[in-house]
Structure formats: C-alpha cells, structure tokens
Backbone as JSON Lines, residues from 0, in Angstrom:
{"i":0,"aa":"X","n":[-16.54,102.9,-35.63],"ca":[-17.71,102.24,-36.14],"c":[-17.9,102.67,-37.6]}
{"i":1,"aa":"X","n":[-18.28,101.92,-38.33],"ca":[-18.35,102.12,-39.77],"c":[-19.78,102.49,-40.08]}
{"i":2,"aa":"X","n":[-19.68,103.45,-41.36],"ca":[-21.16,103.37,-41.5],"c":[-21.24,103.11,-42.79]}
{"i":3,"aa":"X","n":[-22.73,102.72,-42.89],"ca":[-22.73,102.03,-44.4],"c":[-24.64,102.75,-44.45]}
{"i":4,"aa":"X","n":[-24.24,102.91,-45.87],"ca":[-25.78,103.21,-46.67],"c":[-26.72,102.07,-46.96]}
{"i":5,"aa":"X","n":[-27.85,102.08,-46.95],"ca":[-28.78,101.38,-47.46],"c":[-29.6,101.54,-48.39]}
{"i":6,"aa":"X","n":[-29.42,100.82,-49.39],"ca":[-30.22,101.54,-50.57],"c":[-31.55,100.83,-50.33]}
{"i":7,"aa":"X","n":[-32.79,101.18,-50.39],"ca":[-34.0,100.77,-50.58],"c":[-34.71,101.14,-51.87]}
{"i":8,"aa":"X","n":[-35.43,100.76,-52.24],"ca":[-36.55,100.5,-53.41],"c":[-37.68,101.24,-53.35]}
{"i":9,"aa":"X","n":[-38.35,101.72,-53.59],"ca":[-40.05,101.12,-52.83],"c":[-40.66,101.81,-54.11]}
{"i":10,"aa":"X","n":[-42.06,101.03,-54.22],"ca":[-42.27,102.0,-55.78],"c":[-43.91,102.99,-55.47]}
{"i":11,"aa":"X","n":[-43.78,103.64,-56.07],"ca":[-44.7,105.07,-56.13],"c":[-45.63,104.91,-57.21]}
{"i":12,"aa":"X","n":[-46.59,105.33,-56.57],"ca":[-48.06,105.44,-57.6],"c":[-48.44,106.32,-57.92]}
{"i":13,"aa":"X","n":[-48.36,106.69,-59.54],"ca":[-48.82,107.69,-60.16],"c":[-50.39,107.16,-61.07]}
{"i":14,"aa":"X","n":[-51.64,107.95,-60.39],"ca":[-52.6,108.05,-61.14],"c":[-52.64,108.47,-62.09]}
{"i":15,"aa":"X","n":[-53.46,108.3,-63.02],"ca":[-53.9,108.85,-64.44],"c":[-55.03,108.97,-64.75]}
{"i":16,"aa":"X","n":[-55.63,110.12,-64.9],"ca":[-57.2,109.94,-65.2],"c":[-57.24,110.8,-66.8]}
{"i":17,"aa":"X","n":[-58.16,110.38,-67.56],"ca":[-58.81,111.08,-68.66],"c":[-60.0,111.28,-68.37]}
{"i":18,"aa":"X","n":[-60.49,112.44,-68.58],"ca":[-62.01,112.22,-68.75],"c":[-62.46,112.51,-70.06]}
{"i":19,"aa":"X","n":[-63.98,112.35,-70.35],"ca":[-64.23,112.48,-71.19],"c":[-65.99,113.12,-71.21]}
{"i":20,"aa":"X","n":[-66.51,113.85,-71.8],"ca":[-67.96,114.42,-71.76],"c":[-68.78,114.32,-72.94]}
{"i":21,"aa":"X","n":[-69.76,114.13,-72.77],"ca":[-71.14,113.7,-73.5],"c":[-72.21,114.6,-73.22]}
{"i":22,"aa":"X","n":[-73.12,115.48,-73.94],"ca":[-73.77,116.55,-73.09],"c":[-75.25,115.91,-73.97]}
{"i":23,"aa":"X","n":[-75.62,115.05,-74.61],"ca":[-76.95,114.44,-75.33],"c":[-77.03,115.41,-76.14]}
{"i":24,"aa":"X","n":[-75.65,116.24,-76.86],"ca":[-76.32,117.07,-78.5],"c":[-76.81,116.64,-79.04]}
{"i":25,"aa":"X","n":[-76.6,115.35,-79.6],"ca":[-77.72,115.41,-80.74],"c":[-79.36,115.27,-80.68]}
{"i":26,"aa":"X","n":[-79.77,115.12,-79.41],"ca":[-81.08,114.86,-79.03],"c":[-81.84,116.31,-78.89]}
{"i":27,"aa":"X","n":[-82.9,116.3,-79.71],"ca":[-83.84,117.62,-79.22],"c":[-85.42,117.06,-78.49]}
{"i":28,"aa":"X","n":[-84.93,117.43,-77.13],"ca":[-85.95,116.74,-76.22],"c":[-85.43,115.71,-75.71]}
{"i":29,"aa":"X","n":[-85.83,115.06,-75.71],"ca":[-85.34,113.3,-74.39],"c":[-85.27,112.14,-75.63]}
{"i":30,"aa":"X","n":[-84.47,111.25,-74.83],"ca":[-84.17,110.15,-75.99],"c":[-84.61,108.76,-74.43]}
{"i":31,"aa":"X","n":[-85.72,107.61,-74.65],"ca":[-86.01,107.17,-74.0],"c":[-85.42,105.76,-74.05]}
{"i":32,"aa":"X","n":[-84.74,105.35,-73.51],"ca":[-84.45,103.61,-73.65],"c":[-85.06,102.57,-73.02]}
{"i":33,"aa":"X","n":[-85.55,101.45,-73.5],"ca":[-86.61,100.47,-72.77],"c":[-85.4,99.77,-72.08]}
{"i":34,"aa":"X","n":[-85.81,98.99,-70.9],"ca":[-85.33,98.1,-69.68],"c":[-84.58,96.9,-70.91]}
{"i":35,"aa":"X","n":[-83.36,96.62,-70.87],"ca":[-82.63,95.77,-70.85],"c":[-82.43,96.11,-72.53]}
{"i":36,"aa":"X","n":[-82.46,97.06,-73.07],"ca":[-81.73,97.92,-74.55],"c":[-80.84,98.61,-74.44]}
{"i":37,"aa":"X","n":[-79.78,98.35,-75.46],"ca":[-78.54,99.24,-74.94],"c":[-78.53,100.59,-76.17]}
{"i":38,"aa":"X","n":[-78.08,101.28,-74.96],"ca":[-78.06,102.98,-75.9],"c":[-76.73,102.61,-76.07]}
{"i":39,"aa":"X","n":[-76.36,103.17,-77.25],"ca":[-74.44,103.44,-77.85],"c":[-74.63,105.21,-77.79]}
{"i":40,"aa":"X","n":[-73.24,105.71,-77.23],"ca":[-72.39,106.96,-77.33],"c":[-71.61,106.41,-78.36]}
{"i":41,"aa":"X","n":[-71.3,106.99,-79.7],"ca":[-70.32,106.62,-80.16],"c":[-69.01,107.8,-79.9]}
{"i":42,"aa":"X","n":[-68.15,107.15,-80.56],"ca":[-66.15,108.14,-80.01],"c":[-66.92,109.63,-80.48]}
{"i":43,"aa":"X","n":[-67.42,110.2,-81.57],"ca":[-67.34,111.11,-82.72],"c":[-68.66,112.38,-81.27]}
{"i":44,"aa":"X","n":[-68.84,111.82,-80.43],"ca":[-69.64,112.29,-79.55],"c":[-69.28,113.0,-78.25]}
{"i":45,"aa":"X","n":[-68.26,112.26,-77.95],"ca":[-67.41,112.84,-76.68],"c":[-66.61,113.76,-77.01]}
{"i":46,"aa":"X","n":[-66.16,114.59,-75.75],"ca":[-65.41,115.58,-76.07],"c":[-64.03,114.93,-74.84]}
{"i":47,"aa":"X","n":[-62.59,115.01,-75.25],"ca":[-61.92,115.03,-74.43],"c":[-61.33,116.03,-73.09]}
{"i":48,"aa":"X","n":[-60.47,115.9,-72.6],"ca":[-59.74,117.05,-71.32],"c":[-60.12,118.67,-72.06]}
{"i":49,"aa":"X","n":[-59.15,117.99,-73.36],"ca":[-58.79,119.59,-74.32],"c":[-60.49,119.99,-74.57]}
{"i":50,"aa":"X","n":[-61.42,119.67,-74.46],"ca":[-62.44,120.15,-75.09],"c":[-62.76,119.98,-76.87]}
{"i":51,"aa":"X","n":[-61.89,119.43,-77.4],"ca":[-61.67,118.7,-78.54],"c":[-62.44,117.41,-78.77]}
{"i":52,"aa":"X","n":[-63.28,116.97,-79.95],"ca":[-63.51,115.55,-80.38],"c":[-62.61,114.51,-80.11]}
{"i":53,"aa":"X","n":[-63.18,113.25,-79.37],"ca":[-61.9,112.52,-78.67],"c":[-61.64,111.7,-80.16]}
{"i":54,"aa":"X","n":[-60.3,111.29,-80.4],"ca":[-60.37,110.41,-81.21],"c":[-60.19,108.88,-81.16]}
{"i":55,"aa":"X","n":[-59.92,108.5,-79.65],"ca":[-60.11,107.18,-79.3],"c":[-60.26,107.12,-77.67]}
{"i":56,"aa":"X","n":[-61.42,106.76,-77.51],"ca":[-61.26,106.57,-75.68],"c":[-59.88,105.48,-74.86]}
{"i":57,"aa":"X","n":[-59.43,105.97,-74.27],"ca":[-58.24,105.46,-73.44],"c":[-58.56,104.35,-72.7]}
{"i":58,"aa":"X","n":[-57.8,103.09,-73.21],"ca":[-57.77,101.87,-72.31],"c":[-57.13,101.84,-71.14]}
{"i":59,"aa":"X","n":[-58.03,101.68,-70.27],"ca":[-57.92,101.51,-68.77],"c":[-58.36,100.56,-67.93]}
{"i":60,"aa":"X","n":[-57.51,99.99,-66.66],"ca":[-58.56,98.4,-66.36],"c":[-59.91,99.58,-65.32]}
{"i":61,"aa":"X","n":[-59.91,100.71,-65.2],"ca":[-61.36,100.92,-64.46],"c":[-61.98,101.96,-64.94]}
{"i":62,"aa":"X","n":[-63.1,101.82,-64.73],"ca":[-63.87,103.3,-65.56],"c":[-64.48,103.79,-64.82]}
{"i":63,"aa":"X","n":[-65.06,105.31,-64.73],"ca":[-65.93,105.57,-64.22],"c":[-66.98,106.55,-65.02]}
{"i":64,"aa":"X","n":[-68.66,105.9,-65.13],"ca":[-69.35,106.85,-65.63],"c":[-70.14,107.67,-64.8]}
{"i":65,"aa":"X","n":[-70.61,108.83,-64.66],"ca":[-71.55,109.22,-64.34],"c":[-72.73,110.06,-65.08]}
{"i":66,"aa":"X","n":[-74.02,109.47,-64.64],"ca":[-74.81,110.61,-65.24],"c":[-75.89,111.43,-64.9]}
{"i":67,"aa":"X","n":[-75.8,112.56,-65.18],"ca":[-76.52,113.33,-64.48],"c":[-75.93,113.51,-62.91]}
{"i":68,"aa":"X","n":[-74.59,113.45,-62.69],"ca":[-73.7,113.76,-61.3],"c":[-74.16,112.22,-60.99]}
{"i":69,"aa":"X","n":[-74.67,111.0,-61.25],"ca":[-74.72,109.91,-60.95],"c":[-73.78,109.02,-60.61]}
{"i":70,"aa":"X","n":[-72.81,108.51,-59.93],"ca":[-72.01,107.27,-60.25],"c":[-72.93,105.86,-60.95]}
{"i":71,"aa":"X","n":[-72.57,105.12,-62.16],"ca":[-73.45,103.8,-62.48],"c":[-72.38,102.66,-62.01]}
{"i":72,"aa":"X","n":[-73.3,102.07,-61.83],"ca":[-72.37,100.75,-61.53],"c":[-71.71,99.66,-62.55]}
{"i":73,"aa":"X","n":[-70.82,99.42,-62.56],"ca":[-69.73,98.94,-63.73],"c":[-70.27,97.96,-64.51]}
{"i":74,"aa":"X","n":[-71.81,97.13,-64.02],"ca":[-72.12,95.99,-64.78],"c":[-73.19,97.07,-65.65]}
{"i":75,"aa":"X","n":[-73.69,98.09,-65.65],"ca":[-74.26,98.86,-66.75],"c":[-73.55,99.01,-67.77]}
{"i":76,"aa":"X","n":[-72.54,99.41,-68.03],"ca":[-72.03,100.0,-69.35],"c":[-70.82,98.94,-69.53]}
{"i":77,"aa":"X","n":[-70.78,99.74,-70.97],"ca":[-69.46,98.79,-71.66],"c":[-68.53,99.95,-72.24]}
{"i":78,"aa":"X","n":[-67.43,99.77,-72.16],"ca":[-66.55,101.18,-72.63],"c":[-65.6,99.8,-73.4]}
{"i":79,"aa":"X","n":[-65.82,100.25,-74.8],"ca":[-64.86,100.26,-75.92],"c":[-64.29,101.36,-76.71]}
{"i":80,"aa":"X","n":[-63.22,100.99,-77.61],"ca":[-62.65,102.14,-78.3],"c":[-63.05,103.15,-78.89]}
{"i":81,"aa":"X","n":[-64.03,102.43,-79.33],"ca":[-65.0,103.34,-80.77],"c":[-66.67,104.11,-80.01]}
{"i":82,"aa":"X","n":[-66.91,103.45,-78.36],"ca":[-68.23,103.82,-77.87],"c":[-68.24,103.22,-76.95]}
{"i":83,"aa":"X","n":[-69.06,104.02,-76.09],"ca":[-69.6,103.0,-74.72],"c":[-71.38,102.56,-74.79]}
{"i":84,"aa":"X","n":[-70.78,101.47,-74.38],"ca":[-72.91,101.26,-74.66],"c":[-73.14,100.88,-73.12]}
{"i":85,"aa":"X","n":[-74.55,101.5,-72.95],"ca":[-75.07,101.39,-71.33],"c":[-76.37,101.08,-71.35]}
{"i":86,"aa":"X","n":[-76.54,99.78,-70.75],"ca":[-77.54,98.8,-70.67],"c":[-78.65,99.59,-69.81]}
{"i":87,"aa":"X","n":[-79.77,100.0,-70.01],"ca":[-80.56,100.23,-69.4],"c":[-81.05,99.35,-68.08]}
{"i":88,"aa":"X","n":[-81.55,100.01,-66.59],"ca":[-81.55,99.08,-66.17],"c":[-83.48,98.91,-65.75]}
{"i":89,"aa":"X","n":[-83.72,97.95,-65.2],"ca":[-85.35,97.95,-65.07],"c":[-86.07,99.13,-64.97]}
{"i":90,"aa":"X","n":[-87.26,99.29,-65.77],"ca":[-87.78,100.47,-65.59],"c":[-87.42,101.34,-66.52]}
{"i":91,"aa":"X","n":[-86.29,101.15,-67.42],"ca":[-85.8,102.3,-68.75],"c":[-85.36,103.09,-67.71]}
{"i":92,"aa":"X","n":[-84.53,104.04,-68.89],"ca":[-83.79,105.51,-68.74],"c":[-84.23,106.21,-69.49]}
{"i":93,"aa":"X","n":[-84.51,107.68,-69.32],"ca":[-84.71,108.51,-69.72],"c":[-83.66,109.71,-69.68]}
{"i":94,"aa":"X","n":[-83.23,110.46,-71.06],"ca":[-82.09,111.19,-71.29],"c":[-82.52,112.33,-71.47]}
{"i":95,"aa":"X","n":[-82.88,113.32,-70.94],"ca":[-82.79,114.79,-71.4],"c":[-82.51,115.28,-72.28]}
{"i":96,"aa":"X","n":[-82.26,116.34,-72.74],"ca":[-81.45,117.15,-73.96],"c":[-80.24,117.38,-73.33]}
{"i":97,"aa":"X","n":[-80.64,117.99,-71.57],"ca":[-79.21,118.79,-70.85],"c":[-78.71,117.65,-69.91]}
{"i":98,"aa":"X","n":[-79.11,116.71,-70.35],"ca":[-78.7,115.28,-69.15],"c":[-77.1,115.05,-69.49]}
{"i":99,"aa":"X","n":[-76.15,115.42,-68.07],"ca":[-74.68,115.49,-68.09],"c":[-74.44,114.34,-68.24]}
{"i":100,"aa":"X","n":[-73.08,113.73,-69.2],"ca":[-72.74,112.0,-69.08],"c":[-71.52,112.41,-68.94]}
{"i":101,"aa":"X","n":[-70.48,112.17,-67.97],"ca":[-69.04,112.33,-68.36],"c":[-68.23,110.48,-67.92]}
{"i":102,"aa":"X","n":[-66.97,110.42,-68.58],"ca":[-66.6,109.32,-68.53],"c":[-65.49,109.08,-67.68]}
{"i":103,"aa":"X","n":[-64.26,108.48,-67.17],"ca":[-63.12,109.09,-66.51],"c":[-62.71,107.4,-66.67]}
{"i":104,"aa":"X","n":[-61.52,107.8,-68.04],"ca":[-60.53,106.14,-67.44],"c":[-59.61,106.56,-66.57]}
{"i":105,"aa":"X","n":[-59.22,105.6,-65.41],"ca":[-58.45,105.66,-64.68],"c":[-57.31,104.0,-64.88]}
{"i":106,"aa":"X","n":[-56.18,105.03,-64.6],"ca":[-54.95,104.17,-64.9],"c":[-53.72,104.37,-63.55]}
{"i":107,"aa":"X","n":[-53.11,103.19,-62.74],"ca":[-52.62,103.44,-61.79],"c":[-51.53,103.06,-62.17]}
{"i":108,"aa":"X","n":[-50.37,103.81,-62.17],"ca":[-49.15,102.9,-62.51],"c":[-48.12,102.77,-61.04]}
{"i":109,"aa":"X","n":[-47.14,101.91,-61.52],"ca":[-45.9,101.85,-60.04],"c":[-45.08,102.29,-60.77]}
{"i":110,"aa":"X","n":[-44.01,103.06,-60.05],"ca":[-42.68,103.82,-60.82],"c":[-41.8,103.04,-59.27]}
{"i":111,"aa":"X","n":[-40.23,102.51,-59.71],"ca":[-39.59,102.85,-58.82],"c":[-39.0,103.65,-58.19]}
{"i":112,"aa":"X","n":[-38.84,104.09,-57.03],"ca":[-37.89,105.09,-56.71],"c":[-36.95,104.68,-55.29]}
{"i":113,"aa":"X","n":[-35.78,105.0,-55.93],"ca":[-34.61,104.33,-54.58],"c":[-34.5,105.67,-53.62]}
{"i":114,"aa":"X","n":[-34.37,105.07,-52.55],"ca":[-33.7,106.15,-51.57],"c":[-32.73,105.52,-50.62]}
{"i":115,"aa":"X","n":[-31.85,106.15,-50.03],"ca":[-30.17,106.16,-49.67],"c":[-30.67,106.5,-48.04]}
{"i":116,"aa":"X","n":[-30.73,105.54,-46.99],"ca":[-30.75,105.67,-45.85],"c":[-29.85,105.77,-45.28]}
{"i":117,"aa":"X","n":[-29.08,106.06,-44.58],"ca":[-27.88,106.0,-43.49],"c":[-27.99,105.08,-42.13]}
C-alpha cells in the first residue's frame, strides 16, 4: 500500500492591538461637554504602548475606547489620525482631572500555514 502526504493550508490569526492613553492633563478640575458637542483628544495628547507621545494613531477596522474603565459604544466617537472626537451623549459628560481614557486599535490578520498530514 502506498502512502502519500497531504499537504493542507489553513490560515492562522494573528491579533494586533495598540493601545493608547489619555489621562485629561491638561484639565485642572473637570472639563464639561453639553449633549450632542464633540470634545477632540488631539494625537500630541496620547501616550503610546512605549509610554512615549504617539505620533500617529494606528489604522484599524475596530476600536476600542474606554473611559473611566467604561467600554463606549462605537457610534460615540470618531478615531482619526490626528484625534479622536467623542460625541457626547444626552445629558453631557463630565471629565475629571483623573478621569482614565485609554484607546486600543485592534487589527486581525490571516497568515498561511501548511501542514504535511500522512
């Protein structure tokens, strides 16, 4: 009986996340936003992984913000290169001095990888 190999395919998913942090420095005391005004973070504000000034936020098709340990929901904010702006939602937001914002693009890629069955 003969034997023969089978090569298969199948491809593998490697995540990618960046994050990114916002801690409201420049505010002394609370910074208040009215219902349906958008606050801007600009880039020069966040800090990246390294703890370093980011110099461009990472394009990704999903984002995730949270604030204050919050998850927001994706129709609040807008994440562009240069800033994210986040739509207040009914009722205003109110920002602390120590109010945590961190950001996280996430990126999923497929890699192939073959393997040799018998």
């Amino acid at each position: 009986m003969a034997l023969q190999l089978f090569r298969l395919a199948s491809k593998t998913s490697a995540l990618t996340t960046t994050k990114y942090d916002y801690f409201s420095k420049p505010f002394s005391g609370s910074k208040t936003v009215a219902a349906g005004s958008v606050f801007s973070i600009t880039l020069a504000l966040w800090s990246n992984n390294a703890g370093s000034t980011a110099s461009v936020l990472v394009s990704a098709p999903g984002y995730d913000l949270c604030i204050n340990g919050v998850l927001q929901e994706a129709g609040l904010y807008a994440v562009h290169s240069k800033a994210v702006q986040i739509t207040a939602p009914a009722g205003g937001m109110n920002f602390q001095a120590s109010t945590p914002v961190t950001l996280q693009a996430v990126k999923n890629t497929l890699a192939t990888a073959k393997i040799a069955v018998p």
